[in-house]
C-alpha positions in Angstrom: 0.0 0.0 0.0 0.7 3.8 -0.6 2.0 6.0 2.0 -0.6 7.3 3.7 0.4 10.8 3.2 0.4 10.6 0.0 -3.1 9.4 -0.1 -4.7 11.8 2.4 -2.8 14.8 0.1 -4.1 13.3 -3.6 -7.4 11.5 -2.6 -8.5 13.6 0.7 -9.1 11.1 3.5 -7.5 7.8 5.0 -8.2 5.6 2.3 -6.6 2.4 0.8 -5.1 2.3 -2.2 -2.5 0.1 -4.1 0.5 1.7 -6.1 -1.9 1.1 -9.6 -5.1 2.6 -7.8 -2.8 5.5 -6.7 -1.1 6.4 -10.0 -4.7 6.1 -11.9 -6.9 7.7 -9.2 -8.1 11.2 -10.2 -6.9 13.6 -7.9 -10.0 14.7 -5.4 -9.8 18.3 -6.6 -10.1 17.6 -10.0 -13.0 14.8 -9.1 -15.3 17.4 -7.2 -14.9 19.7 -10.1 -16.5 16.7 -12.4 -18.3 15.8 -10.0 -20.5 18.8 -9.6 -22.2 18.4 -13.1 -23.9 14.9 -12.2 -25.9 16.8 -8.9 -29.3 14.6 -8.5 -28.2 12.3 -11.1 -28.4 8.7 -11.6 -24.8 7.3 -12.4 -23.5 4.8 -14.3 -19.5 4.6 -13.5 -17.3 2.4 -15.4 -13.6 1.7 -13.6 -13.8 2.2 -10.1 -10.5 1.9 -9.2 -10.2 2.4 -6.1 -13.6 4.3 -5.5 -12.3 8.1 -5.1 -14.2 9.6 -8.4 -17.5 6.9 -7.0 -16.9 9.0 -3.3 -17.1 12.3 -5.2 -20.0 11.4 -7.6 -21.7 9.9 -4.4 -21.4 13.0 -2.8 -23.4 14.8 -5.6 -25.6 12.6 -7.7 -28.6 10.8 -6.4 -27.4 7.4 -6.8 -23.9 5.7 -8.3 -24.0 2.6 -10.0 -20.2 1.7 -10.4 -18.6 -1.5 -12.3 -15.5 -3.0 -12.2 -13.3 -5.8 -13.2 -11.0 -6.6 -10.6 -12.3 -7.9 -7.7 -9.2 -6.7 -5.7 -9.9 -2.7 -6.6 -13.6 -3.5 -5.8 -12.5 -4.6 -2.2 -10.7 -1.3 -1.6 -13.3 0.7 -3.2 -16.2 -1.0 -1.4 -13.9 0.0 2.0 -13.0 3.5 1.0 -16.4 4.5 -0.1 -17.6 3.2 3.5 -15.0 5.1 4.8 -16.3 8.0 3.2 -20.1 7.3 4.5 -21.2 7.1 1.2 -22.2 3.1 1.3 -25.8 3.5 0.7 -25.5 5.9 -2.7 -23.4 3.4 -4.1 -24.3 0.0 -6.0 -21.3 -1.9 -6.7 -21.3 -4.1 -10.1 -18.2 -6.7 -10.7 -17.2 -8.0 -13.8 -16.4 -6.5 -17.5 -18.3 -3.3 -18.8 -17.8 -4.5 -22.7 -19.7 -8.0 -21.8 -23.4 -8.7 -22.1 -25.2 -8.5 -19.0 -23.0 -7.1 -16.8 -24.5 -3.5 -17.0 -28.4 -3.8 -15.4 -30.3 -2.2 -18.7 -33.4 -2.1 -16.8 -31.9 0.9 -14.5 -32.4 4.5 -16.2 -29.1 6.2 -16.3 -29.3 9.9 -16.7 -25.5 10.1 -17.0 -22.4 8.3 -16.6 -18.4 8.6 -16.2 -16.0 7.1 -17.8 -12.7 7.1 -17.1 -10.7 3.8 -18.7 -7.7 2.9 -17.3 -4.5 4.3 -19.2 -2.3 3.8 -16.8 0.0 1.3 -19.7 3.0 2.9 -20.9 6.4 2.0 -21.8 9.3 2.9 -25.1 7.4 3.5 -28.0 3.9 3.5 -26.4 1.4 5.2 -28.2 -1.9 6.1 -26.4 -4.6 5.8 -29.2 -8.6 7.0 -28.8 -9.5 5.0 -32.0 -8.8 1.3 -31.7 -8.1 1.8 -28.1 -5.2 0.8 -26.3 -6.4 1.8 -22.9 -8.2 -0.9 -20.8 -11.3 -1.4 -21.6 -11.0 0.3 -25.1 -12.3 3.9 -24.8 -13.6 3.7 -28.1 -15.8 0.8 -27.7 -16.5 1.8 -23.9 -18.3 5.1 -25.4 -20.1 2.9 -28.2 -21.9 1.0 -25.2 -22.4 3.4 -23.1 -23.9 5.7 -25.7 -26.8 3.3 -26.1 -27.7 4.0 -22.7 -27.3 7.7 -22.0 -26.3 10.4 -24.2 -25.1 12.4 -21.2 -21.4 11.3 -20.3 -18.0 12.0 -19.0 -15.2 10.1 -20.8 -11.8 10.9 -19.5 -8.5 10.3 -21.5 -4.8 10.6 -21.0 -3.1 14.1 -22.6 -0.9 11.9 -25.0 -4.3 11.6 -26.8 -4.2 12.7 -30.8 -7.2 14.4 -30.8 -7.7 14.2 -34.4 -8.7 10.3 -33.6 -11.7 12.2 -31.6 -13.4 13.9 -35.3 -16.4 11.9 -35.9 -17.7 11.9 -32.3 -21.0 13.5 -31.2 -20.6 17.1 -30.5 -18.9 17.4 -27.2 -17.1 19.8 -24.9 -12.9 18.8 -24.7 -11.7 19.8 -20.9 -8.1 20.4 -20.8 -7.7 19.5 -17.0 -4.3 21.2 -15.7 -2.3 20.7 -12.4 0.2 23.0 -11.3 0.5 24.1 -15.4 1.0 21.3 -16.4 -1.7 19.4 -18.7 -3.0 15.9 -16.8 -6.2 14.5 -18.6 -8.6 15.7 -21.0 -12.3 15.3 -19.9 -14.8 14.7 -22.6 -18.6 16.2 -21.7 -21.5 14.9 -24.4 -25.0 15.7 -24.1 -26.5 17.7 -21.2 -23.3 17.5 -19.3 -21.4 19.8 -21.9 -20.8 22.9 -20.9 -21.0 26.2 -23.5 -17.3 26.1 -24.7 -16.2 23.3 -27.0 -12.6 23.5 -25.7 -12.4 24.9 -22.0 -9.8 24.7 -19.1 -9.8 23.2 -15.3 -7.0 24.4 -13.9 -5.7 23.2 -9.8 
């Protein structure tokens, strides 16, 4: 586990988090600032991680409906979001977002976040939006969850080419910055887009 410092200072509480969950979690300023567009929503969240965005969207949206592959990260997650004394907002979901059944279809979901894990790098690695290399695929994450919602959140690493992103529906791109220096992009589609089609966060 992470020193618990360093968790308290990225994530805002004394939470758990392994050295993956800690390098992918979003930090907690930039998830309130996502989080206040979902207020009194119903949320579908693919990725948990280790439950800090779910702990933010719980604090605003009505209900969070969060899946996730690994049943490891949904431990933590299930204990941090406790921790945060957000439990009862919360349905957790295990298992893969790209496979029948896994998503309940009969729930209506006015909006959901996306946010696939890029944390793979390495010589030569190029992050790609169109035929995905982040896991799941962001591409094919957005196809699905399209079909359910047009109002989503899909967040993507800065070494994105965002010519790959022409074609999509019209959206707002987020250039989410830390200390001047440019973090993640944050996709808004539907009623979750703001007025600008390219706009700043800045922490």
């Amino acid at each position: 586990m992470v020193d618990r410092r360093k968790i308290r200072e990225k994530f805002g509480g004394d939470y758990e988090a392994d050295d993956n969950i800690y390098t992918m979690g979003i930090d907690r300023r930039f998830a309130a600032g996502i989080a206040r567009r979902f207020g009194g929503r119903t949320v579908l969240e693919t990725c948990t991680g280790g439950g800090f965005a779910t702990i933010a969207l719980a604090g605003e949206a009505a209900r969070v409906y969060t899946v996730e592959i690994d049943p490891r990260h949904q431990t933590i997650a299930k204990a941090n979001v406790a921790r945060a004394g957000l439990g009862h907002k919360v349905s957790f979901i295990l298992g893969d977002v790209l496979a029948d059944g896994t998503i309940d279809r009969s729930v209506r979901y006015d909006a959901a976040f996306l946010d696939p894990d890029w944390a793979v790098t390495g010589e030569g690695h190029v992050f790609r939006f169109r035929d995905s290399n982040t896991r799941p695929p962001a591409d094919r994450l957005l196809g699905i969850v399209l079909g359910l919602t047009p109002n989503i959140a899909l967040i993507l690493p800065p070494a994105v080419d965002l010519s790959e992103l022409d074609g999509l529906p019209e959206h707002e791109l987020q250039k989410m910055f830390m200390d001047g220096n440019l973090e993640l992009y944050c996709l808004w589609f539907g009623d979750l887009k703001g007025t600008g089609t390219v706009t700043d966060f800045r922490i």
